[in-house]
C-alpha positions as a Markdown table, in Angstrom:
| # | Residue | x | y | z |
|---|---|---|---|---|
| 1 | Unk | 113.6 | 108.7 | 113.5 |
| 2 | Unk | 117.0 | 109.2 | 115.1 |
| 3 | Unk | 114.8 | 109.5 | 118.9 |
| 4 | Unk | 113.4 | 106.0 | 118.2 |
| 5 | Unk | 116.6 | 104.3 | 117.0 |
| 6 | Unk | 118.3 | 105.4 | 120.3 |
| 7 | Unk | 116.1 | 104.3 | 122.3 |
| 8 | Unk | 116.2 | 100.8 | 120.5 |
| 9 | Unk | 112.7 | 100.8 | 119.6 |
| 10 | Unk | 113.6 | 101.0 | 115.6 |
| 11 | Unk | 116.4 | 98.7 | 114.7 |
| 12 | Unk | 116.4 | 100.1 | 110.9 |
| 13 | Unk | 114.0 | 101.6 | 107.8 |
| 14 | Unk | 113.9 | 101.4 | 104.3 |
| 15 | Unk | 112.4 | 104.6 | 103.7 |
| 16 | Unk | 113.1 | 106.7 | 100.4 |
| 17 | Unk | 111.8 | 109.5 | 98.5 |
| 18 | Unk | 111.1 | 109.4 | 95.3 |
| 19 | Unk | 111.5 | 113.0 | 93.6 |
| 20 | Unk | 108.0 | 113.7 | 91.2 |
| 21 | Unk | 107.6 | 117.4 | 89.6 |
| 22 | Unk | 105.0 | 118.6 | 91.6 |
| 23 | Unk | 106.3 | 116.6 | 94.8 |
| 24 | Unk | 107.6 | 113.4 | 96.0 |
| 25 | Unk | 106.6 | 110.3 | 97.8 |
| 26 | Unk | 108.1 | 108.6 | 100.7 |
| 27 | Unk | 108.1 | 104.9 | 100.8 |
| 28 | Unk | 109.2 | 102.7 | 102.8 |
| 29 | Unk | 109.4 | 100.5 | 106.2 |
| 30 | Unk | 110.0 | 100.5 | 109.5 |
| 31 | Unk | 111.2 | 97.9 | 111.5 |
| 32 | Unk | 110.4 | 98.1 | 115.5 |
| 33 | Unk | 110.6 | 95.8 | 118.2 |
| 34 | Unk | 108.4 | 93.2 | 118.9 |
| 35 | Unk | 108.5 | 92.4 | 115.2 |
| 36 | Unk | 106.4 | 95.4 | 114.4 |
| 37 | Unk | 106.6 | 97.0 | 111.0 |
| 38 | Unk | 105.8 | 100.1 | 109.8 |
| 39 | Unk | 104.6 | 100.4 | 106.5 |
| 40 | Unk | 104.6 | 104.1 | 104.9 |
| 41 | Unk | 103.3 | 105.3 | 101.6 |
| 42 | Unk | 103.2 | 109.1 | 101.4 |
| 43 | Unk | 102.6 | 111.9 | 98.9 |
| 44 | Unk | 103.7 | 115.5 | 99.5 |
| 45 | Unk | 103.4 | 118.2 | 97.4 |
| 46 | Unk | 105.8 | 121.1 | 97.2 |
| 47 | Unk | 103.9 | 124.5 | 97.7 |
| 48 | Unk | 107.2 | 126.6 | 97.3 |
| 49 | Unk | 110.9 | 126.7 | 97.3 |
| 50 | Unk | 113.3 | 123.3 | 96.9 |
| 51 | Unk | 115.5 | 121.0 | 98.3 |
| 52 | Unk | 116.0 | 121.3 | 102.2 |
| 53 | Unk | 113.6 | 124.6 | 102.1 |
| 54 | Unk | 111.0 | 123.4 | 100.0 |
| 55 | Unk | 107.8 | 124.3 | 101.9 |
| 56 | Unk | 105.5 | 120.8 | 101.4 |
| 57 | Unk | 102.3 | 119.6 | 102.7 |
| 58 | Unk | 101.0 | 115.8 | 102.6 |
| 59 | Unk | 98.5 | 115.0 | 99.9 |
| 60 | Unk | 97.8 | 111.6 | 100.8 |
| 61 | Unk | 99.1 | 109.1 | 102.8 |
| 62 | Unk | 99.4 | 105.7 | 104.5 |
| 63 | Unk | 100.9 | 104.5 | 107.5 |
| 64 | Unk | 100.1 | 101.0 | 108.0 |
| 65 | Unk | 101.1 | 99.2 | 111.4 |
| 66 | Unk | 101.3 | 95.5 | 111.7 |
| 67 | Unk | 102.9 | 92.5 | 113.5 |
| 68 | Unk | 104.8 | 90.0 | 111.1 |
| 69 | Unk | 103.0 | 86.9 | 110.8 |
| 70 | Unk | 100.4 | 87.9 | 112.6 |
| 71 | Unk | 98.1 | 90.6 | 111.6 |
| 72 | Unk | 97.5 | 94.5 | 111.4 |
| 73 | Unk | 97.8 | 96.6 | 114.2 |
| 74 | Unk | 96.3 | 100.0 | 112.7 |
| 75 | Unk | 96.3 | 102.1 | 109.7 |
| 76 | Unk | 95.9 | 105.8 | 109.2 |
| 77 | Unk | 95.3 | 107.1 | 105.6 |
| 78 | Unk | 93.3 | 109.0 | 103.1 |
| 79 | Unk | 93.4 | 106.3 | 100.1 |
| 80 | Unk | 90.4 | 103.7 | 100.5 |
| 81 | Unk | 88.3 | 103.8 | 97.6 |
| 82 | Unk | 85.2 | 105.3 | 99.5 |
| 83 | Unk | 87.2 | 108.6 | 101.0 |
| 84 | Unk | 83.9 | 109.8 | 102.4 |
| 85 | Unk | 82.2 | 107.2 | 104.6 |
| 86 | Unk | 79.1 | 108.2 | 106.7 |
| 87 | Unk | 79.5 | 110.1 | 109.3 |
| 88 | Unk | 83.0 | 111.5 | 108.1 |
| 89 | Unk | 83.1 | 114.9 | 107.7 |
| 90 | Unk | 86.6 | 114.5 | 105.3 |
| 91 | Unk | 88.7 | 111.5 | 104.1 |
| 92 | Unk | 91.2 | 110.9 | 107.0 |
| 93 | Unk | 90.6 | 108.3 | 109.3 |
| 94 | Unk | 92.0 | 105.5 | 111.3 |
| 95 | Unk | 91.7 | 101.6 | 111.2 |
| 96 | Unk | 91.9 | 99.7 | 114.3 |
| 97 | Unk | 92.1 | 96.0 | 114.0 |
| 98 | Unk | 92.9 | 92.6 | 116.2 |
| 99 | Unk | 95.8 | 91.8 | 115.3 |
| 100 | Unk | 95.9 | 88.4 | 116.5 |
| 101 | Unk | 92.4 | 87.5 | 114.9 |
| 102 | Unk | 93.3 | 89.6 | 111.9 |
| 103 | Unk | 90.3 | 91.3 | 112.4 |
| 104 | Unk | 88.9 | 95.2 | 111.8 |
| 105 | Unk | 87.2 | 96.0 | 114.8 |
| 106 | Unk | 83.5 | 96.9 | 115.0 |
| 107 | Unk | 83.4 | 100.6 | 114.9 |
| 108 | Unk | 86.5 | 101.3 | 112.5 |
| 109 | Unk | 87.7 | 102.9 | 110.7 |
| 110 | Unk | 87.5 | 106.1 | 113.1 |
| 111 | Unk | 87.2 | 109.3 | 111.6 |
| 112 | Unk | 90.6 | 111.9 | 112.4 |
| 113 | Unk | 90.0 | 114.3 | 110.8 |
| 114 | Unk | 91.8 | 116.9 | 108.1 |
| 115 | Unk | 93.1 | 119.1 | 111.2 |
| 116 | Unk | 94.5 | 115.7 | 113.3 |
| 117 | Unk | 96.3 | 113.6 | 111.0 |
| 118 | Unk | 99.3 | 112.4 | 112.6 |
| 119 | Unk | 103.2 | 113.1 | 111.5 |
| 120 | Unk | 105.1 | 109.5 | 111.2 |
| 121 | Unk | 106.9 | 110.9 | 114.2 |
| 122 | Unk | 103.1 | 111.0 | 115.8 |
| 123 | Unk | 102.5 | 107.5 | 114.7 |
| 124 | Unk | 105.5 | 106.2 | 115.6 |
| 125 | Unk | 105.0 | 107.4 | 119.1 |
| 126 | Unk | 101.7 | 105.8 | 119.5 |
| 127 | Unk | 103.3 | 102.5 | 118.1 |
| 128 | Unk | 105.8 | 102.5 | 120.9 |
| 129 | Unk | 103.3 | 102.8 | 123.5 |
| 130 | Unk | 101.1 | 100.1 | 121.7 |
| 131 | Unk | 104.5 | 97.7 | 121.8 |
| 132 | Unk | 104.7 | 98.5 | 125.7 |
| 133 | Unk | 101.1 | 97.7 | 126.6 |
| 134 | Unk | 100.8 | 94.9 | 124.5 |
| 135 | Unk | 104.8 | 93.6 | 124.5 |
| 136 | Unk | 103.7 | 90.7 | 127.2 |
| 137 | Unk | 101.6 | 89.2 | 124.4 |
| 138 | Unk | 103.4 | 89.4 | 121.5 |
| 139 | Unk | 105.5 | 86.4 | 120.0 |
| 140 | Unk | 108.6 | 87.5 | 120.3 |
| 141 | Unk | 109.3 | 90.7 | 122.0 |
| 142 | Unk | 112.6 | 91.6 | 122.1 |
| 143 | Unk | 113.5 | 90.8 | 118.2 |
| 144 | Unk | 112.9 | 93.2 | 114.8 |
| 145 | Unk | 111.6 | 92.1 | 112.0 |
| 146 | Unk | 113.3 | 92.0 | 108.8 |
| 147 | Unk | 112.4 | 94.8 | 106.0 |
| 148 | Unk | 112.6 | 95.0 | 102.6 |
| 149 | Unk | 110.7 | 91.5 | 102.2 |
| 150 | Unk | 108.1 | 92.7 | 99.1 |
């Protein structure tokens, strides 16, 4: 997170975790430039140890990506209702959407894969890419969007 924030791509985040007995879940957002925000709702379990050197792996998860007041950018998760959808060989997949038209795109969501989910460190690398391929036609550019607005 620390890599993003000095580079001025994430101006702050409201992420916590929330301790459970068998894990905890990190929730939270993101807030990046061009008003981008980056919604996370994640569950990991703890396999072994605690604290700093527990040893966890992600049960499920969502990282939603969208432009405030505008629409969704993508989402990555495990959670819709119908895991399995045709052609998917597991649960984990990817949304795609316009998100000036608010719309899901044709083909999505995109099967990812078990093996290929991404870290929030992955996602918020592609994010930052997305911002500098598209930062010519979003709204307002150079500003971050408040957090914490639920």
């Amino acid at each position: 997170m620390m890599q993003f924030m000095d580079q001025n791509f994430v101006n702050a985040e409201t992420l916590e975790f929330m301790p459970y007995p068998d894990g905890f879940n990190l929730k939270g957002e993101i807030s990046c430039l061009g008003q981008i925000v980056i919604d996370v709702d994640k569950f990991l379990d703890i396999l072994n140890g605690e604290g700093d050197n527990a040893t966890v792996q992600t049960r499920w998860y969502s990282y939603n990506v969208l432009v405030r007041n505008c629409g969704n950018v993508l989402r990555y998760d495990n959670q819709d209702e119908n895991y399995l959808r045709s052609g998917h060989q597991d649960e984990h997949h990817k949304h795609l959407f316009d998100w000036e038209t608010r719309i899901e795109q044709q083909d999505s969501p995109f099967w990812i894969g078990q093996n290929c989910f991404p870290t929030l460190g992955d996602v918020l690398q592609e994010v930052q890419e997305w911002y500098w391929q598209n930062r010519s036609y979003l709204p307002c550019p150079d500003t971050y969007s408040e957090i914490g607005l639920r």
